[in-house]
MOPAC internal coordinates of N, CA, C and O (Angstrom, degrees):
PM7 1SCF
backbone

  N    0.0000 0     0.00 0     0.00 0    0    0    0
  C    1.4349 1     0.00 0     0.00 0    1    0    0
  C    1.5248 1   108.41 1     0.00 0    2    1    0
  O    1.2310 1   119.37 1   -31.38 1    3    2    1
  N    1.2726 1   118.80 1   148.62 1    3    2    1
  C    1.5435 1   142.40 1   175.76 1    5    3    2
  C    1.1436 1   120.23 1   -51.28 1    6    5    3
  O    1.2310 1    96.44 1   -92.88 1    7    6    5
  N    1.3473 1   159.22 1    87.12 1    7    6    5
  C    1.1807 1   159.06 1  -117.29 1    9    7    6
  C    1.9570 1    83.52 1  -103.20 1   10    9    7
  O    1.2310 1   119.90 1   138.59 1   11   10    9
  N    1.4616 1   117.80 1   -41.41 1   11   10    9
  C    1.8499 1   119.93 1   172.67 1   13   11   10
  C    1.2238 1   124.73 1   -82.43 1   14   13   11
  O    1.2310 1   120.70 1   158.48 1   15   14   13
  N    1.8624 1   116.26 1   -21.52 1   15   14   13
  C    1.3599 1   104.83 1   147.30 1   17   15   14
  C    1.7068 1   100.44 1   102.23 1   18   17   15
  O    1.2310 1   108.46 1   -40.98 1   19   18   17
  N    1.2645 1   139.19 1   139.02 1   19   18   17
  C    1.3820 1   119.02 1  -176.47 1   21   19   18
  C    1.5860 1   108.51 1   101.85 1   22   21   19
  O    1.2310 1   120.45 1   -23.87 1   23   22   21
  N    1.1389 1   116.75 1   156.13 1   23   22   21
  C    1.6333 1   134.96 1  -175.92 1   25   23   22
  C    1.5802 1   105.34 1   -90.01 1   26   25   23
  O    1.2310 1   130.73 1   -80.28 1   27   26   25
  N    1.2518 1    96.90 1    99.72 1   27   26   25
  C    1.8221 1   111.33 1  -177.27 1   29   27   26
  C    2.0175 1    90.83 1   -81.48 1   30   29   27
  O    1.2310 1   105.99 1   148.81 1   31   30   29
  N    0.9181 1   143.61 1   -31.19 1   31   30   29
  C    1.3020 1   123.22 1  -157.38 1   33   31   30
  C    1.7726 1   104.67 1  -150.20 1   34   33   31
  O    1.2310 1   120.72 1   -46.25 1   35   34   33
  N    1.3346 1   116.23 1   133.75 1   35   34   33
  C    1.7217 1   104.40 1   175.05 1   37   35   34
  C    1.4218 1   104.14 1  -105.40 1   38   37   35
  O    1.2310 1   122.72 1    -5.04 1   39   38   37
  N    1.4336 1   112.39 1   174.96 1   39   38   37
  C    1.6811 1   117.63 1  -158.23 1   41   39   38
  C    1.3527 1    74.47 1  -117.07 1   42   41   39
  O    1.2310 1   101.35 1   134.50 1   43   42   41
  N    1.4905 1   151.57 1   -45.50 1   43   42   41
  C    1.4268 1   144.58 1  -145.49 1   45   43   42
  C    1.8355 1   104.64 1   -66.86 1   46   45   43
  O    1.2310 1   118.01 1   -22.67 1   47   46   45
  N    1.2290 1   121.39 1   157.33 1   47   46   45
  C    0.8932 1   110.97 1   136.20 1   49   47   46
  C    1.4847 1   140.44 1  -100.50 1   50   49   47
  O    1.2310 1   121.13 1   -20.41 1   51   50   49
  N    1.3955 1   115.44 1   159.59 1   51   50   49
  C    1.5075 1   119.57 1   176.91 1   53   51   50
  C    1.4198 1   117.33 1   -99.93 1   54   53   51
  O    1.2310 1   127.31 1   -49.11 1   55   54   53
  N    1.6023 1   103.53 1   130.89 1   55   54   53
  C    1.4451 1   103.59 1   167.92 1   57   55   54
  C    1.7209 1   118.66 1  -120.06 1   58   57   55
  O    1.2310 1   134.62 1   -24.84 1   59   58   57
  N    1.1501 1    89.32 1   155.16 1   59   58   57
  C    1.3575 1   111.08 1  -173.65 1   61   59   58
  C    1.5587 1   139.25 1   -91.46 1   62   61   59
  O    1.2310 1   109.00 1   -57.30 1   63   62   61
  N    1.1031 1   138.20 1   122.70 1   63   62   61
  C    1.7468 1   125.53 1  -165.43 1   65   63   62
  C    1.2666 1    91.08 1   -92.20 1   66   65   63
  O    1.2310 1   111.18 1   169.93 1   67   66   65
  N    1.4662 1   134.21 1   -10.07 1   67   66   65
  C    1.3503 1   124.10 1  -170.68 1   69   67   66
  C    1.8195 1   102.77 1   -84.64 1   70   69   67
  O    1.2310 1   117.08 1   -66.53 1   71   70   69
  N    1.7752 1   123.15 1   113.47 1   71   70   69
  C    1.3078 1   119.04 1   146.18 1   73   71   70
  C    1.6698 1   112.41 1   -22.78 1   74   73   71
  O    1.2310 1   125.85 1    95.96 1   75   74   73
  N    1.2026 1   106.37 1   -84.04 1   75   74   73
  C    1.5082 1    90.30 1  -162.74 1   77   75   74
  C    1.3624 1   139.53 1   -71.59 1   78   77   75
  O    1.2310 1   124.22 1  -126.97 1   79   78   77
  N    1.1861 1   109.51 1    53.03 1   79   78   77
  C    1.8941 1   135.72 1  -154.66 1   81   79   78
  C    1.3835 1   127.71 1    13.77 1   82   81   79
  O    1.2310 1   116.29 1    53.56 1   83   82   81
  N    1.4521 1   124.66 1  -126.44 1   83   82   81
  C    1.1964 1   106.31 1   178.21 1   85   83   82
  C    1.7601 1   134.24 1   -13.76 1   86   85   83
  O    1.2310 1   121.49 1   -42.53 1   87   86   85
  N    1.7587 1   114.75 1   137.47 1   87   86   85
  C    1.4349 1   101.40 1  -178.58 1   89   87   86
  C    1.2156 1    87.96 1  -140.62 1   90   89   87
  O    1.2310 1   128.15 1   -24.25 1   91   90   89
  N    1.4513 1   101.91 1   155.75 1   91   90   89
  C    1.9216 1   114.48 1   176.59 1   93   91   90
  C    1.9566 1   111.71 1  -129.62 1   94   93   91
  O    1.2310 1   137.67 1   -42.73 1   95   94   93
  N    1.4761 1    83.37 1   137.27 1   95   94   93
  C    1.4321 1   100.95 1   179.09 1   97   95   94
  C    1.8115 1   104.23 1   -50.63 1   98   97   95
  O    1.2310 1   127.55 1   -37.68 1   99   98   97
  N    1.3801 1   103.07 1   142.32 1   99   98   97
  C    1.5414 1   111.46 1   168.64 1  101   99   98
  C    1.4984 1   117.42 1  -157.20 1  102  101   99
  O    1.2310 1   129.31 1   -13.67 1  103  102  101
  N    1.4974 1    99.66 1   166.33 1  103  102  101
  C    1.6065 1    98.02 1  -175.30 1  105  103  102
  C    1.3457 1   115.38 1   -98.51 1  106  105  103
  O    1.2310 1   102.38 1   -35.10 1  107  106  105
  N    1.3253 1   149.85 1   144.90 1  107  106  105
  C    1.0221 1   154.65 1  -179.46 1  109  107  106
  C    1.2519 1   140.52 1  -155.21 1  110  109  107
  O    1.2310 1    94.04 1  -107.21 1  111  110  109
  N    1.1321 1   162.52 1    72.79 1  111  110  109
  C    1.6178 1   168.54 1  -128.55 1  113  111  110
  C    1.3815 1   105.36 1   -40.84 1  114  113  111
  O    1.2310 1   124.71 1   -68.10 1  115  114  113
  N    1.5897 1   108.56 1   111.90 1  115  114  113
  C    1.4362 1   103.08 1  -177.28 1  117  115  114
  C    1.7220 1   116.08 1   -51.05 1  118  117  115
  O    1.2310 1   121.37 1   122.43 1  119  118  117
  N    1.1341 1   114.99 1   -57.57 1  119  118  117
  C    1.7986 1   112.34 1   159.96 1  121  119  118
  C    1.4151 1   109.54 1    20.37 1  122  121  119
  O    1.2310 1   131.90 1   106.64 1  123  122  121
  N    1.5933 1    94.63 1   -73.36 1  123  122  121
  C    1.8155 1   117.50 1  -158.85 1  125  123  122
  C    1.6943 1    87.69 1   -88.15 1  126  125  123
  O    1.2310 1   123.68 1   143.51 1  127  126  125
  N    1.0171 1   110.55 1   -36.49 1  127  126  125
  C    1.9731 1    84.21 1  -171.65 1  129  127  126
  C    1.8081 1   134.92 1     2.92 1  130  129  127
  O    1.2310 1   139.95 1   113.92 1  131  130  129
  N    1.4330 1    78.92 1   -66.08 1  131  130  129
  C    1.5227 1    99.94 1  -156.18 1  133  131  130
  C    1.7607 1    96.12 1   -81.28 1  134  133  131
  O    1.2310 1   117.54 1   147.22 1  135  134  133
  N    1.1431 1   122.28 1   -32.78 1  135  134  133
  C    2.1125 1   118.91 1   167.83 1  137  135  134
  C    1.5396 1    98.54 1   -70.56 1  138  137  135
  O    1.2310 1   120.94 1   124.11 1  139  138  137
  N    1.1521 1   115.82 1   -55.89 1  139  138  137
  C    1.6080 1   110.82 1  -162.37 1  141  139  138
  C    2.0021 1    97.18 1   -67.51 1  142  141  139
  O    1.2310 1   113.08 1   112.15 1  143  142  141
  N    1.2245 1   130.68 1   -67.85 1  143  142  141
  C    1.8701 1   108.86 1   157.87 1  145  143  142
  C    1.2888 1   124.11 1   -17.06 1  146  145  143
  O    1.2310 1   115.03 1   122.78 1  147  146  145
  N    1.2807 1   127.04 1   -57.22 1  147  146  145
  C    1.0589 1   145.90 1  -171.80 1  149  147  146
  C    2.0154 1   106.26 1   -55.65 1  150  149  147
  O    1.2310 1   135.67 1   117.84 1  151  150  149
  N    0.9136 1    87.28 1   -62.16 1  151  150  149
  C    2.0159 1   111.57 1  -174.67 1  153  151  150
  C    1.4794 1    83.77 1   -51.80 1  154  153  151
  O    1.2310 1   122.86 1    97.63 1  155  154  153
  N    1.8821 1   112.12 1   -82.37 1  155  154  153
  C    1.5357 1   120.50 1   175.03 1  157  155  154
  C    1.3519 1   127.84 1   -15.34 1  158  157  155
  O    1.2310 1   119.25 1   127.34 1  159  158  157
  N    1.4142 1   119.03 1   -52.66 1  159  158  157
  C    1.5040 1   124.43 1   171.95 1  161  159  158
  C    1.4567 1    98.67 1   -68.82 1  162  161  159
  O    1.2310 1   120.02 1   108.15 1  163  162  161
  N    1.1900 1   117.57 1   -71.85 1  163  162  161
  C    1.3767 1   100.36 1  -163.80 1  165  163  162
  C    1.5045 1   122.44 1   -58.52 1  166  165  163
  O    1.2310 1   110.66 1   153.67 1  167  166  165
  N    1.6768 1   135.16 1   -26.33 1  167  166  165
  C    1.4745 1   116.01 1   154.06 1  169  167  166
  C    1.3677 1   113.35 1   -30.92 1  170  169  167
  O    1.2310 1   119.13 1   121.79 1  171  170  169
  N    1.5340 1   119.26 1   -58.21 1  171  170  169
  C    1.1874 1   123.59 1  -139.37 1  173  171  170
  C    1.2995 1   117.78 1   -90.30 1  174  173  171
  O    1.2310 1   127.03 1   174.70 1  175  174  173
  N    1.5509 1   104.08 1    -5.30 1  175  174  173
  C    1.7580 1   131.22 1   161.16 1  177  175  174
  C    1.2674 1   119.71 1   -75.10 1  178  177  175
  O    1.2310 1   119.92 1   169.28 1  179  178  177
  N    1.9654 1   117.75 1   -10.72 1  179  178  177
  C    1.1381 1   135.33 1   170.10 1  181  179  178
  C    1.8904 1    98.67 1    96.60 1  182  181  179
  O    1.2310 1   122.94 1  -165.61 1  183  182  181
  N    1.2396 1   111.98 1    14.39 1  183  182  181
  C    1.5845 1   108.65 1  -168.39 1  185  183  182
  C    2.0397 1    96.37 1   -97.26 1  186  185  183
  O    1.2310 1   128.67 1    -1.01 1  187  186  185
  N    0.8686 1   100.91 1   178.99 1  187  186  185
  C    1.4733 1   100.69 1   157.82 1  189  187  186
  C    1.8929 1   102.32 1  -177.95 1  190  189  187
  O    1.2310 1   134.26 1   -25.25 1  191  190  189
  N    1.2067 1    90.02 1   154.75 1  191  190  189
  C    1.7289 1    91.43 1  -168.44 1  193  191  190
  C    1.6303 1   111.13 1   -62.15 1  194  193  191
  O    1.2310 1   128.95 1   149.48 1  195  194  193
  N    1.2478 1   100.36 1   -30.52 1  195  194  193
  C    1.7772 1   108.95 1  -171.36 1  197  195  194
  C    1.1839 1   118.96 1  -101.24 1  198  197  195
  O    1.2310 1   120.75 1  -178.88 1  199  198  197
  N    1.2985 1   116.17 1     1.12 1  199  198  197
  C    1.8467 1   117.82 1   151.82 1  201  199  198
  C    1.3724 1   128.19 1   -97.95 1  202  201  199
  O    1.2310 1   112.98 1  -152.29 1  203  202  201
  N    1.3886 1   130.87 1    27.71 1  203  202  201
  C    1.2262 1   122.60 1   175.01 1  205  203  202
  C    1.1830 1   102.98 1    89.66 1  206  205  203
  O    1.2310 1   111.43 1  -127.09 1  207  206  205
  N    1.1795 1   133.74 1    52.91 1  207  206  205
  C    1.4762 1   124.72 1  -177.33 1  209  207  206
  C    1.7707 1   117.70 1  -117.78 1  210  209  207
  O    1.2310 1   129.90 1   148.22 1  211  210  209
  N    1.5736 1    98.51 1   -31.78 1  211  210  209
  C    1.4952 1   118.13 1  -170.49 1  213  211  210
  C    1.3283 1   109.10 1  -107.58 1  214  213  211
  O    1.2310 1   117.18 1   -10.85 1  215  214  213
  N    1.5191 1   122.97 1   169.15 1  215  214  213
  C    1.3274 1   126.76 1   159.81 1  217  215  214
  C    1.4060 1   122.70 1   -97.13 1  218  217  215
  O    1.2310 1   128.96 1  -179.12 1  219  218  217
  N    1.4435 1   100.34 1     0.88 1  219  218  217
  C    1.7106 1   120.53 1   162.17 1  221  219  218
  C    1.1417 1   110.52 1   -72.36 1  222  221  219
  O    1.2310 1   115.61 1   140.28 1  223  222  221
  N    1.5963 1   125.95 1   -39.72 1  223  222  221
  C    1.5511 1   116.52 1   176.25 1  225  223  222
  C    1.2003 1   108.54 1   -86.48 1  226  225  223
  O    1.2310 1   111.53 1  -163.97 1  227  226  225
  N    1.3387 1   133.56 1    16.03 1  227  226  225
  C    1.2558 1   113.46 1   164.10 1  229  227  226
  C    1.7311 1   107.46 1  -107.99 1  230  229  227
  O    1.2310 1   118.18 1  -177.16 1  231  230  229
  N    1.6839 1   121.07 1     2.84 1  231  230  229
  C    1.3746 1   123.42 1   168.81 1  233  231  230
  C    1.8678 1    80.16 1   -85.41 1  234  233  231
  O    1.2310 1   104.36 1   144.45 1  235  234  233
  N    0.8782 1   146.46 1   -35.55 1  235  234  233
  C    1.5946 1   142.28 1  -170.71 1  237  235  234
  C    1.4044 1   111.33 1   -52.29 1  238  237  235
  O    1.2310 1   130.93 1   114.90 1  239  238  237
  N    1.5267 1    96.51 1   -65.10 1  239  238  237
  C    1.6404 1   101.68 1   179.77 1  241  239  238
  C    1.5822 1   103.72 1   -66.13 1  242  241  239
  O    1.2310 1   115.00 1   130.12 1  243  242  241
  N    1.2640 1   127.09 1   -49.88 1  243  242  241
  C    1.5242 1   109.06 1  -172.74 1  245  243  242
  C    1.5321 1   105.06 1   -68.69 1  246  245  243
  O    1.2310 1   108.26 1  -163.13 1  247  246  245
  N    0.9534 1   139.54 1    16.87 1  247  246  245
  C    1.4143 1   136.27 1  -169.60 1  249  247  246
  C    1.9755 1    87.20 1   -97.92 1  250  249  247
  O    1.2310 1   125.59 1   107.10 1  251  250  249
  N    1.5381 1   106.87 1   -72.90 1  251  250  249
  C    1.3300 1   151.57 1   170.41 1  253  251  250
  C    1.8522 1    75.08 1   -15.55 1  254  253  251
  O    1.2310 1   130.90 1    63.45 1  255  254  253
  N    0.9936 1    96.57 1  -116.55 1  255  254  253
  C    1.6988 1   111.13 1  -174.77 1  257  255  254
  C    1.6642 1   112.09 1    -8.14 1  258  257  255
  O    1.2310 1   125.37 1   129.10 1  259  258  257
  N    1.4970 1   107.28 1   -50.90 1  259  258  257
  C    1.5106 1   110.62 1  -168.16 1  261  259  258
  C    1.5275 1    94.01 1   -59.51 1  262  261  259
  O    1.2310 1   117.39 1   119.60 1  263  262  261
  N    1.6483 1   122.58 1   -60.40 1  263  262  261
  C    1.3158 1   116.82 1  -161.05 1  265  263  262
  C    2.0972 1   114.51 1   -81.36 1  266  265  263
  O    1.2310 1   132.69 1   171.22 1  267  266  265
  N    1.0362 1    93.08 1    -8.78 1  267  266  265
  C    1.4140 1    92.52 1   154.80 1  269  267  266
  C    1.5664 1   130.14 1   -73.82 1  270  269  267
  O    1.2310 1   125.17 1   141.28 1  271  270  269
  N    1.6882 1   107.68 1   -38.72 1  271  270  269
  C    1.0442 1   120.91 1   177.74 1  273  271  270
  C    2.1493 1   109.48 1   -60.58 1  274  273  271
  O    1.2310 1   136.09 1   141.96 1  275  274  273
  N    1.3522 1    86.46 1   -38.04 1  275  274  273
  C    1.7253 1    98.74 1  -172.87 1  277  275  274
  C    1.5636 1    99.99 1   -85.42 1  278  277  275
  O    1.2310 1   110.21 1   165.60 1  279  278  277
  N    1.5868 1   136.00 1   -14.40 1  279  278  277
  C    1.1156 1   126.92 1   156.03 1  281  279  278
  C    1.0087 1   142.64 1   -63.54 1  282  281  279
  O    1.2310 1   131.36 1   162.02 1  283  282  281
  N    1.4227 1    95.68 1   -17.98 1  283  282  281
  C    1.7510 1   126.44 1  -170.06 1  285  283  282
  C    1.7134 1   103.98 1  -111.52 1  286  285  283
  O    1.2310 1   117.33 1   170.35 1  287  286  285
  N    1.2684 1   122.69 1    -9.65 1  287  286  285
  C    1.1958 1   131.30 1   175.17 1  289  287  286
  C    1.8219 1    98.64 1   -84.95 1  290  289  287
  O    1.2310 1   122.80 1   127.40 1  291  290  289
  N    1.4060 1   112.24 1   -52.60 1  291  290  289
  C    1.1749 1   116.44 1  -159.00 1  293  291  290
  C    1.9860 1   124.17 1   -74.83 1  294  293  291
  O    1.2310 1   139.06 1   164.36 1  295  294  293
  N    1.7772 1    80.64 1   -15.64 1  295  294  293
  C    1.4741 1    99.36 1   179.50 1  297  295  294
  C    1.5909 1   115.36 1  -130.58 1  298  297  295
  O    1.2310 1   126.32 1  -145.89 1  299  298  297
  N    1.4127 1   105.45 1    34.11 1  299  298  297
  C    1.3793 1   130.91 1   161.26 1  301  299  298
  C    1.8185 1   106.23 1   -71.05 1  302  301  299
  O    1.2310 1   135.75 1   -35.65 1  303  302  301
  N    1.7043 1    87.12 1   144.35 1  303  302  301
  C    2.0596 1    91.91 1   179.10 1  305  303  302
  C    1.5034 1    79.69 1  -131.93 1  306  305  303
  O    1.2310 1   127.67 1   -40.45 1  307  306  305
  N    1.7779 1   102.85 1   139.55 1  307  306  305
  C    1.3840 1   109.93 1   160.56 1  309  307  306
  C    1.2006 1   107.74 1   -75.28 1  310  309  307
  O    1.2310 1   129.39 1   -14.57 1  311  310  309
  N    1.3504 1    99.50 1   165.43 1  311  310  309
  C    1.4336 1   126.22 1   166.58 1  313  311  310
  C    1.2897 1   118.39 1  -113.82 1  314  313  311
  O    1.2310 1   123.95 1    25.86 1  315  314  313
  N    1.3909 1   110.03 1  -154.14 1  315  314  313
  C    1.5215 1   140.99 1   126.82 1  317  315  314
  C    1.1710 1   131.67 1   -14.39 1  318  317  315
  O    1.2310 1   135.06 1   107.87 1  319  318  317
  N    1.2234 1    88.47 1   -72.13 1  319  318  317
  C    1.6548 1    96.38 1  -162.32 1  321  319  318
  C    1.6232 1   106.21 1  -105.63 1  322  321  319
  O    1.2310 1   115.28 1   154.58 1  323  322  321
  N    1.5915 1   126.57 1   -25.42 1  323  322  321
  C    1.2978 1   127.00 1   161.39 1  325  323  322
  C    1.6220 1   122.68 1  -128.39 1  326  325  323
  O    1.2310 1   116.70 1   -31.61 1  327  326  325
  N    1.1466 1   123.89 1   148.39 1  327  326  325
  C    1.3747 1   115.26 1  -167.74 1  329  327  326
  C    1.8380 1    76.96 1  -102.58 1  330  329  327
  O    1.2310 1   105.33 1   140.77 1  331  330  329
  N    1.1176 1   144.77 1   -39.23 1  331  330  329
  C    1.7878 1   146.04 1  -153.13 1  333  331  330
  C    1.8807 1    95.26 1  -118.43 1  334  333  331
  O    1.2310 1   130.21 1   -27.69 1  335  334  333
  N    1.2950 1    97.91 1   152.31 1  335  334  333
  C    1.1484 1   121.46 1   177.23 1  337  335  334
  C    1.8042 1   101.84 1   -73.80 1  338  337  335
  O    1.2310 1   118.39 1   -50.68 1  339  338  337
  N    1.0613 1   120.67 1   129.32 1  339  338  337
  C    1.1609 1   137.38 1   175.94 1  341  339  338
  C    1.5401 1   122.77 1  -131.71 1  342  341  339
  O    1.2310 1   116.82 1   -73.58 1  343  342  341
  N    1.6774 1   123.65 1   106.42 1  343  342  341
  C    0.5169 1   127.66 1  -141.61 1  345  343  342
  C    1.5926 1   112.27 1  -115.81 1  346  345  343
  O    1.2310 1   121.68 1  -176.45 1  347  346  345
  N    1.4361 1   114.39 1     3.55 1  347  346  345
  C    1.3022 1   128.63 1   172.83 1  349  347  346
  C    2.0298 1   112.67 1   -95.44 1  350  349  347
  O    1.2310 1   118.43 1   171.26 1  351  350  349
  N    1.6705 1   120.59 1    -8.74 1  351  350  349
  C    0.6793 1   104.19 1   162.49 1  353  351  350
  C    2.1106 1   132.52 1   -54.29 1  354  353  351
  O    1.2310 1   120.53 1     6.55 1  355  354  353
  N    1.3483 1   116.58 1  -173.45 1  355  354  353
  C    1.2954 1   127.96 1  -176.89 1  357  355  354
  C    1.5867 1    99.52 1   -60.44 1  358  357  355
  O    1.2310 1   109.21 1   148.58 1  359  358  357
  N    1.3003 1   137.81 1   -31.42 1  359  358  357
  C    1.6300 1   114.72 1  -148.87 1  361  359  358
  C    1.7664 1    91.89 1  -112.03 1  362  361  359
  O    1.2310 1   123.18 1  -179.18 1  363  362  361
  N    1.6392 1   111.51 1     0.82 1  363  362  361
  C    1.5201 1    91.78 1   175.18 1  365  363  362
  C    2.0254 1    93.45 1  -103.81 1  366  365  363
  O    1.2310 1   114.77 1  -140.99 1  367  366  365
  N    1.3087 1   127.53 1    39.01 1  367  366  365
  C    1.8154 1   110.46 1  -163.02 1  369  367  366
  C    1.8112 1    97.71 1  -104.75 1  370  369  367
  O    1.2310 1   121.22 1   179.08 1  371  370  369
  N    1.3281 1   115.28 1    -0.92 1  371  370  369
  C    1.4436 1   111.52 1   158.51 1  373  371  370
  C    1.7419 1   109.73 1   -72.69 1  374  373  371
  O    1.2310 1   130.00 1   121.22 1  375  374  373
  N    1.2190 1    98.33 1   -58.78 1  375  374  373
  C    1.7143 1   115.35 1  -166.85 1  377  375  374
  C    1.8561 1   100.80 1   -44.27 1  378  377  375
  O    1.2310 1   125.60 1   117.04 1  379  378  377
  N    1.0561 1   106.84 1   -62.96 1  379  378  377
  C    1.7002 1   114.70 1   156.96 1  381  379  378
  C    1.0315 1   147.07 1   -38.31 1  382  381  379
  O    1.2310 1   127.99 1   152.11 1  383  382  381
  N    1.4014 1   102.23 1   -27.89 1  383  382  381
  C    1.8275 1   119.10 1   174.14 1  385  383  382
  C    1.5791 1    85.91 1   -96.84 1  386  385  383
  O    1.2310 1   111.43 1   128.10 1  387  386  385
  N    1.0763 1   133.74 1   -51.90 1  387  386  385
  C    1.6459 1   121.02 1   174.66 1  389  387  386
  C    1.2709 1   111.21 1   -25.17 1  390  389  387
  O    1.2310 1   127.76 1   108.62 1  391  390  389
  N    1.8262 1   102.66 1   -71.38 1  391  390  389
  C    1.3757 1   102.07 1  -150.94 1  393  391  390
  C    1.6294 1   107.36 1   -89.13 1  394  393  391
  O    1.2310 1   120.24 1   178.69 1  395  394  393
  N    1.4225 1   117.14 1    -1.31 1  395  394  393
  C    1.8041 1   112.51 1   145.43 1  397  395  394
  C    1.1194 1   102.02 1   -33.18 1  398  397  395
  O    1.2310 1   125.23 1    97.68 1  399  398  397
  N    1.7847 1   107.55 1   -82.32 1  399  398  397
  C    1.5086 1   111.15 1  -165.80 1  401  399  398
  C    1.3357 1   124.84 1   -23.59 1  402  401  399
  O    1.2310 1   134.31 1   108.02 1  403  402  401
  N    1.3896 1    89.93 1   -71.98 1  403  402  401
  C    1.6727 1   106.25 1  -175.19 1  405  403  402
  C    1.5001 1    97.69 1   -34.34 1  406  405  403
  O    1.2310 1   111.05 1   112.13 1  407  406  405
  N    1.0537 1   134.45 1   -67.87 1  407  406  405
  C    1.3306 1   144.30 1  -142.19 1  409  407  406
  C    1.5425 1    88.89 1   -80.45 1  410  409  407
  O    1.2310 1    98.24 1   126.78 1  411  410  409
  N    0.8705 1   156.54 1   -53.22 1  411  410  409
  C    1.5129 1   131.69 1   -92.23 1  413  411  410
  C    1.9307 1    90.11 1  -166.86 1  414  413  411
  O    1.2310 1   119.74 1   154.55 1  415  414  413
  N    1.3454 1   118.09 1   -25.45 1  415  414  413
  C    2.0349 1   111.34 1  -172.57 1  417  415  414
  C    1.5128 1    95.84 1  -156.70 1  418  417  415
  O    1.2310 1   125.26 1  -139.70 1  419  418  417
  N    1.7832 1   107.50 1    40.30 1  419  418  417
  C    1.7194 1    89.67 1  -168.09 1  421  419  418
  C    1.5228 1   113.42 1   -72.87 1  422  421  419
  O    1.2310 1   123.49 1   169.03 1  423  422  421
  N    1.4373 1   110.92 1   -10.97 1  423  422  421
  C    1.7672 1    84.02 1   163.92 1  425  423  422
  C    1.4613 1   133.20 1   -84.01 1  426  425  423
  O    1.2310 1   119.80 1  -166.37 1  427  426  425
  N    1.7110 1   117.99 1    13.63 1  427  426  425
  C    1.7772 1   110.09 1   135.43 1  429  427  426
  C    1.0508 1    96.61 1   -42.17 1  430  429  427
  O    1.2310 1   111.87 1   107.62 1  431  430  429
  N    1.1120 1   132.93 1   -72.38 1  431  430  429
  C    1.9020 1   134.34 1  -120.18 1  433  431  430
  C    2.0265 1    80.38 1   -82.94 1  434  433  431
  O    1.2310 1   108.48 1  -171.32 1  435  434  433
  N    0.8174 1   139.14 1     8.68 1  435  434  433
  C    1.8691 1   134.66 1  -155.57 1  437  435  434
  C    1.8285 1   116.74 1    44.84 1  438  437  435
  O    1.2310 1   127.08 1  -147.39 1  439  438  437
  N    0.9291 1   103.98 1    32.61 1  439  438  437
  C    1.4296 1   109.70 1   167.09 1  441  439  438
  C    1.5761 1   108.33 1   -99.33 1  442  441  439
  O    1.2310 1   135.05 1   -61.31 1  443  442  441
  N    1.9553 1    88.49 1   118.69 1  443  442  441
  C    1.2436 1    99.15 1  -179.78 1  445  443  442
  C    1.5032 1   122.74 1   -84.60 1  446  445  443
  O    1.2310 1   112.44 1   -33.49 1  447  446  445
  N    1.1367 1   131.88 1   146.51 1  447  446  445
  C    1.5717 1   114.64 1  -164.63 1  449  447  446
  C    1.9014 1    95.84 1  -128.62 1  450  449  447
  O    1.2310 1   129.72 1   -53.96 1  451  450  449
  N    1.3041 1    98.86 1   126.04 1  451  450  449
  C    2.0198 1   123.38 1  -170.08 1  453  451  450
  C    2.1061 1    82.11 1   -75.22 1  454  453  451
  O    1.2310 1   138.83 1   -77.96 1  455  454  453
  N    1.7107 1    81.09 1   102.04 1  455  454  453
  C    1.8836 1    96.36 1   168.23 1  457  455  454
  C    1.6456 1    92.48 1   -81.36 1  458  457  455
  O    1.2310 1   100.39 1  -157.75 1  459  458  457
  N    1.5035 1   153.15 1    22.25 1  459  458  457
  C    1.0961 1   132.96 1   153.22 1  461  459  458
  C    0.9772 1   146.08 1   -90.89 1  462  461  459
  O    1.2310 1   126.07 1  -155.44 1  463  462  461
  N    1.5683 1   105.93 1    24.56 1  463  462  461
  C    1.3984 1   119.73 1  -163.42 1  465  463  462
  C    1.8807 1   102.97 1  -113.47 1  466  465  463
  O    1.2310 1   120.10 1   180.00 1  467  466  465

């Protein structure tokens, strides 16, 4: 007998909903609970926000683009040839065919898009 008394060891086993098995207790700001679960399941669903997984990262990337575009508007120097940022010339027609995509065939890109809305 236990000189401290109490169940040192269980015979049951435990199972897990988590894919990637073992899980460990941690501390964390309730605040975030419910995003940081959220994030957690979805790694572990094999998704992740920053590989093409959501239709949230594709409001991300078009977000991304808009304020790049307005970063690059805002810290534009005329020249010569333009006094305004112009953004339909030749050196922005990648950035554009991107953000077609994005917008417009994102599952090329593997962005899955939630038909439950």
């Amino acid at each position: 007998m236990s000189e401290h008394g109490g169940r040192r060891t269980t015979t049951w086993e435990i199972s897990s909903s988590w894919k990637h098995g073992k899980t460990k207790t941690v501390r964390i700001p309730i605040a975030l609970e419910a995003q940081i679960m959220d994030y957690a399941r979805r790694l572990d669903a094999g998704d992740s926000l920053l590989h093409g997984n959501s239709a949230d990262e594709r409001e991300v990337i078009l977000s991304a683009i808009a304020r790049y575009i307005g970063y690059k508007n805002t810290h534009y120097h005329a020249n010569q040839h333009s006094k305004t940022l112009d953004i339909s010339t030749r050196a922005w027609d990648e950035l554009r065919r991107f953000r077609g995509m994005v917008a417009q065939e994102p599952e090329k890109l593997g962005i899955k898009i939630n038909k439950t809305t």
